[in-house]
C-alpha positions in Angstrom: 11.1 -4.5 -23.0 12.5 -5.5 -19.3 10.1 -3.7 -17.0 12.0 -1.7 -13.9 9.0 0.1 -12.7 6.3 -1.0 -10.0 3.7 0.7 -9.3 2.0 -0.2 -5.5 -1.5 1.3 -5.0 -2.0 1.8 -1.1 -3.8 4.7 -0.4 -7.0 3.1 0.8 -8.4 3.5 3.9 -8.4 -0.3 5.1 -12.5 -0.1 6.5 -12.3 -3.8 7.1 -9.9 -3.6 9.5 -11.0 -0.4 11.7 -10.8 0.6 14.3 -7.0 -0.4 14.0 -6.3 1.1 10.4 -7.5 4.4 11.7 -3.9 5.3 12.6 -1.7 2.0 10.7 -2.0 1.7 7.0 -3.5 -1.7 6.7 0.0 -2.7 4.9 2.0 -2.4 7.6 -0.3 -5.0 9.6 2.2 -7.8 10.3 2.7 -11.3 8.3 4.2 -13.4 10.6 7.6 -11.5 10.7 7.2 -8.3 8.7 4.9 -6.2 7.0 2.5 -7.1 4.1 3.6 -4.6 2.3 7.4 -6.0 2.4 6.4 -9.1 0.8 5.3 -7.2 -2.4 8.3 -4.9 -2.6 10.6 -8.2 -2.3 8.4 -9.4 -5.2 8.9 -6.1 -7.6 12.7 -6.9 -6.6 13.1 -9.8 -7.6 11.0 -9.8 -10.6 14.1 -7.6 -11.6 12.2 -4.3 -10.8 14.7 -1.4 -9.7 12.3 1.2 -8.9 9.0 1.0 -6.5 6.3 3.9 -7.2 4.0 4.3 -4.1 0.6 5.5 -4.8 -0.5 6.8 -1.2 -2.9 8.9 0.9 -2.1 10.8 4.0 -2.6 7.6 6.7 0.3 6.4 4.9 3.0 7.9 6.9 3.7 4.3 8.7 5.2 3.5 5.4 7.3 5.5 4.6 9.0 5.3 8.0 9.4 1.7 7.6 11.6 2.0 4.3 13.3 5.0 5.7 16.6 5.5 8.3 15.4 5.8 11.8 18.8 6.7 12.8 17.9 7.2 17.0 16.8 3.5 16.5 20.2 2.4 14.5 22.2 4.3 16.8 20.5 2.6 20.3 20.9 -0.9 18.5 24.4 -0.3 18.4 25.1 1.2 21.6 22.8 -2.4 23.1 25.5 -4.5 21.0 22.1 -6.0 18.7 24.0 -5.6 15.6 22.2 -8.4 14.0 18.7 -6.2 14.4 20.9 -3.1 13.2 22.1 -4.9 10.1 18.0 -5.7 9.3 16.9 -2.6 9.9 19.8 -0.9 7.7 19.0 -3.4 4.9 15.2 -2.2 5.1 16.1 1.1 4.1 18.5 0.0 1.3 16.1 -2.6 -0.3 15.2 -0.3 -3.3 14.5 3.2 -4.6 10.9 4.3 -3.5 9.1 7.7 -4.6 6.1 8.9 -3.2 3.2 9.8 -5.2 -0.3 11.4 -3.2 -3.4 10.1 -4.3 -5.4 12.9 -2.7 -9.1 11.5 -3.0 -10.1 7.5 -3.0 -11.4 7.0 -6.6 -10.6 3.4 -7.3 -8.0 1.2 -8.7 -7.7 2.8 -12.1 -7.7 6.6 -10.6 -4.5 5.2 -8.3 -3.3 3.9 -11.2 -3.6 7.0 -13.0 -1.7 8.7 -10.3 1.7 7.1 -11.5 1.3 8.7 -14.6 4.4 11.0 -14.3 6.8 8.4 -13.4 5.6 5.3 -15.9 4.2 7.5 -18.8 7.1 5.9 -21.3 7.2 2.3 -20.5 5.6 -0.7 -19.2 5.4 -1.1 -15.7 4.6 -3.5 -13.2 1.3 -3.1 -10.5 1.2 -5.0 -7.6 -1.7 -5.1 -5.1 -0.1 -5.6 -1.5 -3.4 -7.2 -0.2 -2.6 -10.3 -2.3 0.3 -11.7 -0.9 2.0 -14.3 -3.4 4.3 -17.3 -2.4 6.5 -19.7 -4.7 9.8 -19.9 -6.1 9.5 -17.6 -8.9 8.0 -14.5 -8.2 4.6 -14.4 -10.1 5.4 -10.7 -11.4 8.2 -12.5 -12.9 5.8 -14.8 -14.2 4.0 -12.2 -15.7 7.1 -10.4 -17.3 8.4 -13.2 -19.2 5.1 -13.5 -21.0 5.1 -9.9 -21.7 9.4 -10.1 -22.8 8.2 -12.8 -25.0 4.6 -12.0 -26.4 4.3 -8.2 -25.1 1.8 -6.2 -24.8 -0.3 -6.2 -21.5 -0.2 -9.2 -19.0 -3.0 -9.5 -16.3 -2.4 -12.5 -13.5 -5.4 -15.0 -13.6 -7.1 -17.5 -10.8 -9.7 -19.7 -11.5 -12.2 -19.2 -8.8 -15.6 -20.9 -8.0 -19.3 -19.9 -8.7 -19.6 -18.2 -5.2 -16.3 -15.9 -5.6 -17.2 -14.5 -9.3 -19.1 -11.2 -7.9 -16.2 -10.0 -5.6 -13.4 -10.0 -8.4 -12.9 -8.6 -12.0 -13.3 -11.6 -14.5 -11.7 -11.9 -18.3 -12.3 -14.5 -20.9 -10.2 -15.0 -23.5 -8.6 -17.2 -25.9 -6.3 -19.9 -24.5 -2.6 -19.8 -26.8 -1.2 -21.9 -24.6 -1.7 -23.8 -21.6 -2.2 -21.3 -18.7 -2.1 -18.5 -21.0 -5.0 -16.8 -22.4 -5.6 -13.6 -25.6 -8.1 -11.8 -23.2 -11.2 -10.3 -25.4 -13.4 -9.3 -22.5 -13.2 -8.2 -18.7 -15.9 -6.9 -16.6 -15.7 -5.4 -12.8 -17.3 -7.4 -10.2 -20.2 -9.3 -12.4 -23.4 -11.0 -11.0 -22.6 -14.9 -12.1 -25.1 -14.8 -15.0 -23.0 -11.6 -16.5 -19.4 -13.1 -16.0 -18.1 -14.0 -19.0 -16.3 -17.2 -17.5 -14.4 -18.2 -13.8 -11.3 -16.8 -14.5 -11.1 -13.5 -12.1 -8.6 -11.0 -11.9 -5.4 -11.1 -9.0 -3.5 -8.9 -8.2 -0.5 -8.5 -10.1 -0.4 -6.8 -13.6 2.1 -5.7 -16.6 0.7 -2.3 -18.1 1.3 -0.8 -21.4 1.5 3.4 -21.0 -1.1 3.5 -22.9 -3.6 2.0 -20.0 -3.2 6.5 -19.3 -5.1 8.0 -21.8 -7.6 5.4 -21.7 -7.9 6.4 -17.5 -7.9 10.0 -18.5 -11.4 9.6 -20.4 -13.1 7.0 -18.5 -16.1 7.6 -16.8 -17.0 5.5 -13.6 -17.8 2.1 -13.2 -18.2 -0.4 -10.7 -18.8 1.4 -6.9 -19.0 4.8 -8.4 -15.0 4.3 -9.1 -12.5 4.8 -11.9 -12.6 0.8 -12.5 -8.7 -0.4 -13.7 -10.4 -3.3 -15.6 -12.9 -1.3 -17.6 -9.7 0.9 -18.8 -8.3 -2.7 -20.0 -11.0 -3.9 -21.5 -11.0 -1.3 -23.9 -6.7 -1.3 -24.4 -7.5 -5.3 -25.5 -9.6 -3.4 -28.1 -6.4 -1.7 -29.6 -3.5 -3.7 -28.4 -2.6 -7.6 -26.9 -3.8 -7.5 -23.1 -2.9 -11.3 -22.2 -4.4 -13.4 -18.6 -1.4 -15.9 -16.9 -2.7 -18.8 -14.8 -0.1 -18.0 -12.3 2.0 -21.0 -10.2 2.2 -20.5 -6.4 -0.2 -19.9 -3.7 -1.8 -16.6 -2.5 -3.3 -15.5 0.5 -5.9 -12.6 0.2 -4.7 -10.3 3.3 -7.3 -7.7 2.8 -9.9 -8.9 5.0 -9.5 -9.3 8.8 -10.4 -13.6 8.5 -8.1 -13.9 5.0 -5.3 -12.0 7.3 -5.5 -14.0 10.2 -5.7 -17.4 7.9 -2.4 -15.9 6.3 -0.5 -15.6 9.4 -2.0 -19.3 10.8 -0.4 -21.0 7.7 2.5 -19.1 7.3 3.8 -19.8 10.8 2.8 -23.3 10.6 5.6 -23.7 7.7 8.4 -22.0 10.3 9.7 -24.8 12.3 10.1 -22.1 15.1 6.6 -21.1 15.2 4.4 -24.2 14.3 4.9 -25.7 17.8 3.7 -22.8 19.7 0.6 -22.4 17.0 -0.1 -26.1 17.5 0.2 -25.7 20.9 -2.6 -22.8 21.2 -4.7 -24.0 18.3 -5.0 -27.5 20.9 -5.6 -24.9 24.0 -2.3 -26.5 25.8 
């Protein structure tokens, strides 16, 4: 029941962040250090995942450049004497086994989804959304896998989130087992308050049955005109246990321009090489 597949939906066009995302996937924007995409991938690894399934579109090139050899790059490091930075950039391209797959026209979350088909038709499999960008000791993928090695079925990461925030996420209800964990009976896509059938909304990190794809396959639309991910779960909890973790750590939404710049703010606050020189700019020194 281990899950070694993760599935990472990033074909989107990244509107909030044009005009630079007309040429850089919005994933390869940088966090701090490195990409935002990188902090996923390290997630999938070390939830124990051993191969990464990238859902993309064709502005995705930057991406798979990063994760590839750039060997005219490797080969000038070395001649410099920067083999530090040519160790890193070696290490990039060894971090895991990626394959490709082409999502040829936006149709939401579920159609992406639905796109890994091929490669995750025979087991469960992991989803991670790179605009959520997760931080703690244990990965909360991980979290989410040991409920599903211990309970199975399908296992859905869960934040409570205030009155104000219920319309912009996907929101479950359920019945709490135990403490932080919840037997979800109902989900619905981006609710008006009055509609939402608690505060409990949807991040993004997930544990899918296989059988999430046939339930994709006769869907109609939903929410946005698009092929909704949480309408297709709302009906597996109909046939199957789809369970919601409160997950432990912190997470930083990345996918719009203020939630990006807040991300990189904190983050380099916490590196004692960078928090002087944020201080330092914040105070207009």
């Amino acid at each position: 029941m281990t899950v070694k597949k993760c599935l990472f939906p990033v074909a989107g066009l990244g509107t909030r962040f044009l005009p630079v995302t007309k040429e850089i996937a919005k994933e390869m924007l940088p966090l701090v250090n490195r990409p935002i995409i990188s902090y996923g991938v390290e997630e999938a690894l070390g939830s124990g995942c051993e191969e990464i399934v990238m859902i993309t579109g064709r502005a995705k090139r930057s991406i798979e450049n990063y994760f590839d050899r750039s060997f005219e790059l490797e080969d000038l490091l070395l001649r410099r004497g920067k083999k530090e930075l040519y160790d890193k950039m070696i290490a990039i391209s060894e971090l895991a086994e990626i394959l490709y797959i082409r999502q040829r026209e936006p149709l939401g979350l579920g159609h992406a989804v639905l796109c890994g088909e091929p490669v995750c038709s025979s087991e469960y499999f992991g989803v991670i959304l790179p605009d959520d960008v997760f931080i703690h000791t244990e990965p909360v993928l991980s979290q989410l896998i040991k409920v599903h090695e211990r309970l199975g079925g399908s296992v859905i990461a869960l934040e409570l989130v205030s009155d104000e925030d219920v319309s912009r996420y996907g929101i479950a209800s359920g019945v709490e087992i135990e403490p932080g964990i919840f037997r979800i009976n109902d989900m619905i896509e981006k609710p008006k308050l009055s509609e939402a059938p608690s505060n409990y909304a949807i991040m993004g990190r997930y544990v899918l049955s296989p059988e999430i794809f046939p339930i994709l396959h006769s869907q109609g639309t939903g929410a946005g005109g698009e092929i909704q991910l949480t309408d297709a779960l709302r009906t597996l909890a109909k046939n199957e246990p789809v369970y919601g973790v409160v997950y432990k750590g912190r997470r930083f939404d990345c996918g719009t321009q203020k939630g990006w710049l807040s991300a990189n703010i904190q983050l380099a606050l916490e590196d004692p090489e960078l928090r002087k020189m944020v201080l330092k700019v914040v105070e207009g020194k």
